[in-house]
C-alpha positions in Angstrom: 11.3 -8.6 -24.7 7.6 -7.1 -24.7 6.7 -4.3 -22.1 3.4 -4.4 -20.7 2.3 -1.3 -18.6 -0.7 -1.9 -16.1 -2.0 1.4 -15.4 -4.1 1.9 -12.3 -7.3 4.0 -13.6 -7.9 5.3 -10.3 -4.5 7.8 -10.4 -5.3 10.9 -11.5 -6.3 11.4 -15.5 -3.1 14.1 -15.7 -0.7 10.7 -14.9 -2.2 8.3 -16.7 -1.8 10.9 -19.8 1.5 11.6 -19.4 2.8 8.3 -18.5 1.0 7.0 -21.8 2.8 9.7 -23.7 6.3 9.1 -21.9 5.6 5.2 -23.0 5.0 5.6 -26.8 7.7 7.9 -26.7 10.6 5.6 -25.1 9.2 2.3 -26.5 8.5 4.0 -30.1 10.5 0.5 -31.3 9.7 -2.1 -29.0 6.4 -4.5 -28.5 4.9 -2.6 -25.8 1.0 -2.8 -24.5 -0.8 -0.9 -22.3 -3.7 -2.1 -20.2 -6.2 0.3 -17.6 -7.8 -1.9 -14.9 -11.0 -1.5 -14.7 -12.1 -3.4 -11.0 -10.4 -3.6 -8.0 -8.0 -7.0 -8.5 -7.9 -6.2 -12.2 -4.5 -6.0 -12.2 -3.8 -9.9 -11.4 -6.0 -10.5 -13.6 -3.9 -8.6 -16.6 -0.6 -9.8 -14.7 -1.3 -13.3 -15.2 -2.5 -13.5 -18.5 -0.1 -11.7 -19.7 2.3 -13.6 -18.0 0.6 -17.0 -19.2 2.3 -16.3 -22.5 5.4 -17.5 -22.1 7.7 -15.0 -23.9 10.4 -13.1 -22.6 8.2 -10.1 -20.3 8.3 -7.3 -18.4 5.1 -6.0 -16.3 5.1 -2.7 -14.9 3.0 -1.8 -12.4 1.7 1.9 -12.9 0.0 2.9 -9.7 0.8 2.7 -5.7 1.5 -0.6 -3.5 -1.7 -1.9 -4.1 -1.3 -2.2 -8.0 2.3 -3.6 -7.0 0.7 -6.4 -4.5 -1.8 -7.3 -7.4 0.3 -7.6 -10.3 3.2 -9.5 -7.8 0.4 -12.4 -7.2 -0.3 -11.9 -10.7 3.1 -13.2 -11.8 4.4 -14.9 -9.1 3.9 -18.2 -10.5 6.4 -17.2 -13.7 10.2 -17.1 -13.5 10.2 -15.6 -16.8 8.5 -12.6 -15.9 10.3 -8.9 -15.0 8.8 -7.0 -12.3 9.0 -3.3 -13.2 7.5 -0.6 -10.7 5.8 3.5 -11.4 5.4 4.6 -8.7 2.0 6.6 -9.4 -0.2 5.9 -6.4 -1.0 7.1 -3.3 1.6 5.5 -0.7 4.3 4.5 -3.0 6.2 2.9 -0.1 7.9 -0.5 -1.5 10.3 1.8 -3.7 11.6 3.3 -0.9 13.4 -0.2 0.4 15.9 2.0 -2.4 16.8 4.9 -0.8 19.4 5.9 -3.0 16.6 5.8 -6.2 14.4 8.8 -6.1 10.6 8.8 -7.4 11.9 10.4 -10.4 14.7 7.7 -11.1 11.7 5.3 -10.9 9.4 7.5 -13.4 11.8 8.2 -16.2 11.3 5.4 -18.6 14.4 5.8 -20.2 15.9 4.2 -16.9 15.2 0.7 -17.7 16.3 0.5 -21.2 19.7 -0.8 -18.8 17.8 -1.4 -16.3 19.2 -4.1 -13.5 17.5 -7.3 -12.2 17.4 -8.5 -8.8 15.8 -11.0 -7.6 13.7 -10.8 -4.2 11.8 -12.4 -1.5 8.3 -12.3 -0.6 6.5 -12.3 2.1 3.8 -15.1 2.4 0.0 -15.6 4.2 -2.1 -18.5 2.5 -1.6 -18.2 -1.2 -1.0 -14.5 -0.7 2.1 -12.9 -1.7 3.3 -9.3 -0.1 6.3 -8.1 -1.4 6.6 -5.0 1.2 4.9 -5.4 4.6 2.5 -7.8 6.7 0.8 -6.2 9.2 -2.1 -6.7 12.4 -3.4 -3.7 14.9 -4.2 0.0 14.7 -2.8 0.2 11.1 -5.4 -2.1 9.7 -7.9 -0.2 11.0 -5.9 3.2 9.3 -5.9 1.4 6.2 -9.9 0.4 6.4 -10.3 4.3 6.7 -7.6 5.7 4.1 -9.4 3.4 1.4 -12.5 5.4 1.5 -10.6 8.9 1.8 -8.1 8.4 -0.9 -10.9 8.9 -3.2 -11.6 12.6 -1.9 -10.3 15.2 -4.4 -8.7 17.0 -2.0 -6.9 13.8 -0.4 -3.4 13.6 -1.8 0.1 12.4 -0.6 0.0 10.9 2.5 -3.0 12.6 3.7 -5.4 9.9 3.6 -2.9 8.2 6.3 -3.5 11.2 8.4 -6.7 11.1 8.2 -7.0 7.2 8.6 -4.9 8.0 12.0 -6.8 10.5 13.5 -10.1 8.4 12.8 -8.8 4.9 14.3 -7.7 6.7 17.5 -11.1 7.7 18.4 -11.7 3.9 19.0 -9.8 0.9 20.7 -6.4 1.1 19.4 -4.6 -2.3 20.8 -5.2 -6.0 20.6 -4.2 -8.9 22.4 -2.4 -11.3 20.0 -0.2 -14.8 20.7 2.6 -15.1 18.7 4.8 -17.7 17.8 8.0 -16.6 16.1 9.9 -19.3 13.9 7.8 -21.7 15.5 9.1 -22.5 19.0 9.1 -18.6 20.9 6.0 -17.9 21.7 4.8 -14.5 23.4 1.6 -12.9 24.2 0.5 -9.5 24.9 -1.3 -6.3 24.2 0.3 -4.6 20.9 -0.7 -1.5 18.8 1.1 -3.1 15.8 2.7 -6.1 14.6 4.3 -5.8 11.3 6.4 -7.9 9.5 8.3 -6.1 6.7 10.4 -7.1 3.6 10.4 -3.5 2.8 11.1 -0.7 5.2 8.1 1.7 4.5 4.3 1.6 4.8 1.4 3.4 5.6 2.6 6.7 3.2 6.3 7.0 4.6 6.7 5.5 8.5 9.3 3.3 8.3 8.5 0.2 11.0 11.4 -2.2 9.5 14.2 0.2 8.7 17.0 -2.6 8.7 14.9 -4.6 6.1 16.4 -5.5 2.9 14.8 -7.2 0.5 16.8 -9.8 -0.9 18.9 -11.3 2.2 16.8 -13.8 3.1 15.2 -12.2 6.5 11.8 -11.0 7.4 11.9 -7.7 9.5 9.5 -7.5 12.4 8.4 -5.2 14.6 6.4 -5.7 17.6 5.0 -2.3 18.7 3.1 -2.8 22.8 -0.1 -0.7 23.9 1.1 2.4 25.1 -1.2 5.4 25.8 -2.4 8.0 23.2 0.0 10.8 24.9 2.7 8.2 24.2 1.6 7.0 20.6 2.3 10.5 19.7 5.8 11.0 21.0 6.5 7.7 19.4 4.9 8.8 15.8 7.9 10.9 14.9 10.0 8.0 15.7 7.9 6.0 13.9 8.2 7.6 10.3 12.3 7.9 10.7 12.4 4.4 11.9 14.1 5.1 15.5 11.5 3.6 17.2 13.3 0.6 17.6 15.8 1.9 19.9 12.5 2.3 22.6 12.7 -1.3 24.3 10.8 -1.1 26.4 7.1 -0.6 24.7 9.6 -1.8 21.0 10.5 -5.5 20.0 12.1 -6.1 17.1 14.5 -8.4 14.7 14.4 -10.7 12.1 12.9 -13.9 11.6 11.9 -16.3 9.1 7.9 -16.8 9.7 5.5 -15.7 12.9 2.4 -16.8 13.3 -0.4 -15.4 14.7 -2.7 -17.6 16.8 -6.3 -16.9 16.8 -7.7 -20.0 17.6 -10.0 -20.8 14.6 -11.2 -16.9 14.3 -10.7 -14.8 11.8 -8.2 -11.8 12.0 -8.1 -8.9 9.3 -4.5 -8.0 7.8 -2.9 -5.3 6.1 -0.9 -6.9 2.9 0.7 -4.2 1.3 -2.2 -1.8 2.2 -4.9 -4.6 1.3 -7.3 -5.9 3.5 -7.3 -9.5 3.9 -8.8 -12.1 6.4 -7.7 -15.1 7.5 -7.3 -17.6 10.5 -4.4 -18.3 12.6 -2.2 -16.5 10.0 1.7 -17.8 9.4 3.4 -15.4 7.5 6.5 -16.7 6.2 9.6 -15.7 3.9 9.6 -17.0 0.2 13.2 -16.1 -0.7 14.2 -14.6 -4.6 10.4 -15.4 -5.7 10.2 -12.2 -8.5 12.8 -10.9 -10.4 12.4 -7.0 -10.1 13.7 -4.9 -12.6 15.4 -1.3 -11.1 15.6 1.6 -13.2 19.3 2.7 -13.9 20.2 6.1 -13.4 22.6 6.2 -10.2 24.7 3.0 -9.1 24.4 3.9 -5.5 21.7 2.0 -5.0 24.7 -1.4 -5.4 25.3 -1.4 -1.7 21.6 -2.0 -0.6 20.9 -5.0 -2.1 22.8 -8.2 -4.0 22.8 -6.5 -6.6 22.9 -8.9 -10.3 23.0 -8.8 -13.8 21.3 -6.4 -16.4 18.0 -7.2 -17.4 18.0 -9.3 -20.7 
């Protein structure tokens, strides 16, 4: 099997060093590559070509959930293709839909010499694929703003998200969406969010679709109404430890198979895996076992939260 590693060039130089080293260290013996994108997309780009090939592969993705969204389009089209995951970035979120694997389970190469394959779904709008989260409202505009502070030097962890927060709540924070849900409920009203998550995390750690597994066949949604700003922040906390849910009354949520959301003709802006993307009268839908994704083996805890199958050939 060859190894490609797509390294994101816009993690930090001190990384992208070491994870080079760590690589010709652990795959001394094997037919390993390494590519640096170069341009925002870049990482399709490499995915696919790559992936064009036709021989027995494995593609990590070296950089946050952007990197992962690109090189999951990138590949998405080839069964043959391994999905492997560093979690170097910013956010990092998708990993944590594996609770019981810690960053560092996911960083230590070693880990996926046995590593285990499971396939998963996707999540779905146009000819886009999302393999963690869907999403309309405030967080969109958070995620216009934590793409231009990200690149501060003092902006790390989940700062940017912070900051992203406190600049969207100076303006409006709720829309008024129609909804269709599996295609016959419909429901209107004024929401701060609508997500729809395979994974459970997004936005740097808050946890909308905590339930959310990524292989059972089910989209995770979570329907979050306008509320004031006093209340936004009493429901923040709950937000990042995903207990919101239990707030009925301003929280709807469950799972579902596609929603669509109807903008009659105009176009909306979404957040795909913390990537902007615009579109009109949007249904995002579940594409079940779509990419086979390759987990690093270190603990077997992680059996119990998904259908787990074989070992990676």
């Amino acid at each position: 099997m060859k190894h490609v590693f797509i390294i994101n060039s816009q993690c930090s130089k001190r990384q992208q060093q070491k994870l080079k080293e760590d690589i010709q260290s652990t795959f001394a013996t094997e037919d390993y590559q390494i590519e640096y994108t170069t341009y925002k997309g870049h990482a399709k780009v490499l995915a696919s070509m790559h992936a064009q090939k036709m021989i027995p592969m494995r593609i990590y993705a070296c950089g946050g959930d952007g990197t992962v969204h690109e090189v999951v389009n990138g590949i998405l089209p080839y069964a043959h293709v391994q999905l492997g995951i560093l979690p170097i970035g910013t956010g990092n979120d998708f990993v944590k839909a594996f609770p019981a694997l810690t960053k560092h389970t996911f960083l230590t190469l070693q880990n996926y010499q046995q590593a285990h394959c499971i396939p998963v779904d996707v999540i779905m709008v146009d000819d886009q694929a999302s393999i963690n989260t869907v999403s309309a409202g405030l967080d969109v505009h958070v995620t216009y703003h934590v793409d231009k502070f990200k690149h501060l030097p003092f902006a790390y962890g989940s700062l940017p998200y912070y900051l992203g927060l406190l600049v969207s709540m100076a303006g409006k924070i709720w829309n008024n969406y129609a909804l269709k849900i599996d295609g016959n409920r419909e429901l209107t009203d004024d929401f701060l969010f609508v997500v729809v998550g395979n994974g459970r995390c997004y936005g740097g750690g808050y946890c909308p679709t905590p339930d959310a597994k990524v292989d059972d066949g089910w989209l995770d949604y979570s329907l979050i109404r306008k509320v004031s700003r006093r209340k936004i922040l009493l429901l923040s906390k709950k937000y990042k430890k995903g207990t919101h849910t239990a707030y009925s009354a301003w929280v709807q949520s469950g799972r579902l198979k596609s929603l669509q959301i109807l903008t009659n003709g105009l176009l909306i802006r979404l957040n795909l895996d913390g990537e902007l993307y615009e579109t009109s009268d949007p249904i995002i839908h579940i594409e079940e076992k779509k990419i086979l994704l390759a987990l690093p083996v270190e603990k077997k805890a992680y059996a119990h939260e998904t259908n787990r199958s074989a070992v990676c050939k």
